[in-house]
C-alpha positions in Angstrom: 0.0 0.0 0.0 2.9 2.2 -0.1 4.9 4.0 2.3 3.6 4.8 6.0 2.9 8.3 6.2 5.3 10.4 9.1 2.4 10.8 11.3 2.5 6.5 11.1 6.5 6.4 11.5 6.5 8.7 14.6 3.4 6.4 15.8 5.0 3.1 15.1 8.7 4.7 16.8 6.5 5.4 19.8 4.7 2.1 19.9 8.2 0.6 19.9 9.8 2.6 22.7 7.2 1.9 25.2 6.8 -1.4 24.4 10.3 -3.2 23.5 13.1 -0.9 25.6 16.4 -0.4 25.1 19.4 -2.8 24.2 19.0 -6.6 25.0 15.0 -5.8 25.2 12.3 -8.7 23.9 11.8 -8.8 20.4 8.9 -6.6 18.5 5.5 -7.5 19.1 4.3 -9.3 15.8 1.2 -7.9 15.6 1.0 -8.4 11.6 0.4 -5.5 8.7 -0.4 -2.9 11.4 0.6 -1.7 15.1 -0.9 -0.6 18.3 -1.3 3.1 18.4 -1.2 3.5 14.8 -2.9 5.7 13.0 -4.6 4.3 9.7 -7.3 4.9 7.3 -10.5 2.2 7.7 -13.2 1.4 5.7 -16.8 2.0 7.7 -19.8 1.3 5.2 -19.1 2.6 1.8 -16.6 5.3 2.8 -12.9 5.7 4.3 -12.0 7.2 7.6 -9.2 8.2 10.0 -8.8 6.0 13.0 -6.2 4.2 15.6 -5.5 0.9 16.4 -6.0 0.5 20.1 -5.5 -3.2 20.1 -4.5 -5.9 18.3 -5.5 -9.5 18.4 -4.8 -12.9 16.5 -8.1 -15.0 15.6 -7.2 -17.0 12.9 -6.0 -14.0 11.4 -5.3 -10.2 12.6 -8.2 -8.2 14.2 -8.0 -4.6 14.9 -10.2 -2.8 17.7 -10.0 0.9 15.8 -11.1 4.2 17.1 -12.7 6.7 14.4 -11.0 9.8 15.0 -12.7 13.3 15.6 -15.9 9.9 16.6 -17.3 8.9 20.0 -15.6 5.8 21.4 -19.6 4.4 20.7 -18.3 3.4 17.3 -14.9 1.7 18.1 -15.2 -1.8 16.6 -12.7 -5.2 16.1 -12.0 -4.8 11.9 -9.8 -7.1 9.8 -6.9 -5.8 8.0 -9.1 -6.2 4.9 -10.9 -3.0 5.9 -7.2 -1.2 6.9 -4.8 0.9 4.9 -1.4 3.0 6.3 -2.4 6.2 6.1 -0.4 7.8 3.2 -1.0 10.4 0.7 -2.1 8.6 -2.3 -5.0 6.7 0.6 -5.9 10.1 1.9 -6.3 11.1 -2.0 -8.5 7.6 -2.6 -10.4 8.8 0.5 -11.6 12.2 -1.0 -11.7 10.8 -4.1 -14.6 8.5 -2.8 -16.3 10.8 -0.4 -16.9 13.0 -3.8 -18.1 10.1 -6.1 -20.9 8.7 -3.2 -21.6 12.6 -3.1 -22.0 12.9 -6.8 -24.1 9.5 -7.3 -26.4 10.6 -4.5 -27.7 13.4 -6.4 -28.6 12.0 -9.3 -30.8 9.0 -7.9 -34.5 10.4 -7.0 -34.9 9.6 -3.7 -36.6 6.5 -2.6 -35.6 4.6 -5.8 -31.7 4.1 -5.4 -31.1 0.1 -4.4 -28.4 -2.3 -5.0 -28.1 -3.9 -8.7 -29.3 -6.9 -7.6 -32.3 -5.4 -6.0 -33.2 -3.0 -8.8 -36.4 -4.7 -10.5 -37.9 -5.8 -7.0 -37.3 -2.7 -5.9 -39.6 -0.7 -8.1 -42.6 -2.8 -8.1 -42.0 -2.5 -4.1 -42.5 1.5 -4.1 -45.2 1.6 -6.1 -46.7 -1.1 -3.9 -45.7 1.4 -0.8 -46.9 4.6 -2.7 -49.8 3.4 -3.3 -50.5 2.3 0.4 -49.4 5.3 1.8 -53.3 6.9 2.0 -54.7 3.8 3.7 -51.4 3.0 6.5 -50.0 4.4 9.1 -46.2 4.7 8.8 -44.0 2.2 10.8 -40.5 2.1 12.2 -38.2 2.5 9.6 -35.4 0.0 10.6 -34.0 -1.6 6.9 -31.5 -4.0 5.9 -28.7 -4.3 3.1 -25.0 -4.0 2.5 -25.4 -0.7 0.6 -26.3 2.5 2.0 -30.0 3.6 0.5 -30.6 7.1 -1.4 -31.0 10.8 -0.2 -32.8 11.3 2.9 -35.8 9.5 4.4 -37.8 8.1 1.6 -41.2 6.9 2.1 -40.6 3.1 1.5 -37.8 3.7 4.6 -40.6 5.1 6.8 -43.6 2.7 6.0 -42.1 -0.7 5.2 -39.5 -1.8 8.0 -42.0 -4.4 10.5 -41.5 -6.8 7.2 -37.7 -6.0 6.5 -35.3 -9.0 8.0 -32.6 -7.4 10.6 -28.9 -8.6 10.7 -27.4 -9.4 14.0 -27.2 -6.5 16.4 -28.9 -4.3 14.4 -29.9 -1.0 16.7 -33.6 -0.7 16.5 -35.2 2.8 17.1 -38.7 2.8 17.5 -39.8 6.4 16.3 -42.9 8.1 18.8 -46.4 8.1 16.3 -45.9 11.9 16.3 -42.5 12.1 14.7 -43.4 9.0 12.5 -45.6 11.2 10.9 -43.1 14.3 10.8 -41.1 12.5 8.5 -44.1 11.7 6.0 -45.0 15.3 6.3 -41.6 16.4 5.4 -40.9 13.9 2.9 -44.8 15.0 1.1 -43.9 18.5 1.7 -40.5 18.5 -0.1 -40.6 15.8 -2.2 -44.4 16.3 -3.7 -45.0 20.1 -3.0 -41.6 21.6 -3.7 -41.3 23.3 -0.3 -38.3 24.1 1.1 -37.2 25.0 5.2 -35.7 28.2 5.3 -32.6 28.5 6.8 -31.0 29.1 9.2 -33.7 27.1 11.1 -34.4 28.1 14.9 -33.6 25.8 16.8 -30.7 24.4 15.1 -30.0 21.1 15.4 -26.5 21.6 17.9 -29.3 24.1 20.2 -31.7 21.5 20.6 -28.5 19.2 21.7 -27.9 21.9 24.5 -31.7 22.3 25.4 -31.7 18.6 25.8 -28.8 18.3 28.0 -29.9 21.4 30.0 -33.4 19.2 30.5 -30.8 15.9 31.9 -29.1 18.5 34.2 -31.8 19.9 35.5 -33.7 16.8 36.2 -31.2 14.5 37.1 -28.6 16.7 38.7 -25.2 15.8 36.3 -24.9 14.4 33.1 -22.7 11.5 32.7 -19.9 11.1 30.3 -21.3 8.3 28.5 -24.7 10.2 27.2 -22.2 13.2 26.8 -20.4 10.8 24.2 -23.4 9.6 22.4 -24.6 13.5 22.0 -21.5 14.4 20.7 -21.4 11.4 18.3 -24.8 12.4 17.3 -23.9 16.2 16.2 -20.7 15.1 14.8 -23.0 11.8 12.7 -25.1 14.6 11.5 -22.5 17.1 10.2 -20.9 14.1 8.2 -23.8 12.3 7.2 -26.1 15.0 6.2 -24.7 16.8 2.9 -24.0 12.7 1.9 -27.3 11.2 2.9 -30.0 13.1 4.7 -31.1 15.6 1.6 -33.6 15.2 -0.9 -32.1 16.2 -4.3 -34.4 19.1 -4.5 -32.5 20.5 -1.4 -29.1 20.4 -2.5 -28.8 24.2 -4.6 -30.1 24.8 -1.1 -27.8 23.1 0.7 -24.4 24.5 -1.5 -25.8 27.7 -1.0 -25.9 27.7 3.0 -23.0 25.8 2.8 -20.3 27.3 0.1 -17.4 25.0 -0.3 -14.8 25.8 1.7 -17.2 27.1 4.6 -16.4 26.3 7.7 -19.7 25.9 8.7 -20.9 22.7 10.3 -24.9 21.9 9.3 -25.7 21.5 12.8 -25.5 24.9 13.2 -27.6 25.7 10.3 -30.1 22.3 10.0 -33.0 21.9 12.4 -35.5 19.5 14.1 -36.9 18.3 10.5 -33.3 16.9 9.1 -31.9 15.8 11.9 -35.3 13.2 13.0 -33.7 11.8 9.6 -30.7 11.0 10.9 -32.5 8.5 13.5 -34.2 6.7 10.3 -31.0 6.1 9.0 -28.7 5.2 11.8 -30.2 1.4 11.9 -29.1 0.6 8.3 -25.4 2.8 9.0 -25.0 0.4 11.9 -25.2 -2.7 10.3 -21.9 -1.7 9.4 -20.2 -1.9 13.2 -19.5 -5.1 15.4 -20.5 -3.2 18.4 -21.1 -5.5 21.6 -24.6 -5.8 22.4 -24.2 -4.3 25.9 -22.7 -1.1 24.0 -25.8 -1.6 21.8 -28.6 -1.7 24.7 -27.4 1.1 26.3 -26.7 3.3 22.9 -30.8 2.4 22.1 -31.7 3.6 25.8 -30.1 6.9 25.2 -32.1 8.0 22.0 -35.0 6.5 22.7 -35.1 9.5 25.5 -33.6 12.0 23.2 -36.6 10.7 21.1 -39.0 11.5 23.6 -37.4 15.0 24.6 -38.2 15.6 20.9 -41.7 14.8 21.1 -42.6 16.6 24.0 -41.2 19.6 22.7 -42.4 18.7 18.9 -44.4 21.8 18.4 -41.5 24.5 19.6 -38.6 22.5 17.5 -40.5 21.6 14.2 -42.4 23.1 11.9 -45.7 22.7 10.7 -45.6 24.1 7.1 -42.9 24.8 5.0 -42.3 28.0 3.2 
């Protein structure tokens, strides 16, 4: 894979000094293609990230327990080196390189309609199934499966058709409050079907309602441990990431380049509301099946937003809106 990058020499030279010693010490740690306390690029879903090896192990082959840098420690995970590369200049270049192309194909598939090539022709004669149920059926948690990340924001197949979709092992499931089940079909008939857009800035920002909600914990319970502090955190910082590549309709992406020049330094967050971030929770089921988080981990990540849930529909009328402009 090329050359280690210097950040990954001065890693590896650190990893060797406090483990191995001076003259006459043990030999290196054989810990195969990578090191603990290296700094790497991994593959998470269909995109590349920055993380560090925090341990290594040896189960028939190498495993890697990896922390996603600038991520809560929610997401560290056991990887093969299969998903691992040093972290060089010509990676870091494949990394952009794919962040732009998922970017690009994303706004050119309608949403609702992108699948996997093998589930192309079922999938249309599915959403016009859905579409045309949609009058007659309430909405139901959207919890999906597949090895590809699905199309722009929420579509309405994602928020009607999960109770019959099979889950894989340790799938997260997030049952969405009636309320903000039907949120999301509001906003997916008001954008997608009557061209309305949410002005922005929106009021409360996404990154406000955050603080409101932790200002609620404090109040009623006193403190605010470190471990919902990590989830929140990983929350905004999912959002910021995930939103320009998978929480917009196509019809909201002029808007989106527009709040958001390239080259801003703008985080959406601190632009995006209520409305777009409730996507987020549709879509964190199907970016999960992507982790090999322990089940405790799991249980206790589905606690905490289920009560985020709920802060969000007791206080549905002041952080969403009710027509769009």
């Amino acid at each position: 894979m090329g050359s280690a990058s210097a950040a990954a020499v001065k890693d590896e030279a650190a990893a060797e000094e406090s483990g191995g010693g001076g003259a006459g010490g043990d030999a290196k740690k054989d810990t195969g293609p990578f090191r603990e306390g290296e700094k790497v690029l991994a593959y998470h879903g269909p995109l590349i990230y920055e993380a560090k090896i925090q341990k290594t192990e040896f189960r028939k082959e190498w495993k890697y327990f990896v922390h996603y840098l600038g991520w809560s420690k929610t997401w560290d995970e056991w990887v093969g080196s299969e998903r691992l590369m040093k972290l060089t200049e010509p990676n870091l270049e494949k990394q952009r390189k794919l962040f732009k192309t998922q970017q690009s194909s994303r706004s050119r598939v309608p949403a609702g309609k992108q699948k996997g090539l093998h589930e192309k022709e079922e999938g249309k004669q599915q959403q016009q199934q859905q579409q045309q149920q949609q009058q007659q059926e309430p909405p139901k948690p959207a919890v999906t499966r597949g090895k590809k990340r699905k199309s722009d924001a929420v579509s309405s197949a994602e928020v009607k058709d999960a109770a019959a979709a099979e889950e894989p092992e340790q799938v997260l499931k997030i049952v969405l409050p009636g309320t903000l089940k039907k949120q999301l079909v509001d906003d997916w008939e008001f954008v997608t079907h009557m061209g309305k857009m949410i002005e922005l800035p929106r009021n409360p920002t996404a990154d406000q309602i955050l603080k409101k909600y932790i200002e609620s914990k404090t109040k009623r319970d006193g403190v605010v441990e470190d471990a919902l502090m990590e989830v929140l955190n990983g929350l905004r910082t999912y959002f910021d990431k995930a939103l320009p590549a998978m929480l917009l309709y196509p019809q909201e992406r002029a808007q989106f380049a527009t709040a958001i020049p390239p080259g801003s330094n703008a985080n959406p967050s601190t632009i995006y509301g209520a409305e777009h971030f409730l996507r987020l929770f549709v879509k964190l089921p199907e970016l999960l099946v992507y982790t090999n988080m322990e089940q405790e981990a799991l249980v206790h990540l589905q606690q905490k937003l289920t009560d985020f849930l709920k802060f969000l529909q007791k206080n549905q009328t002041s952080f969403f809106l009710s027509s769009y402009g």
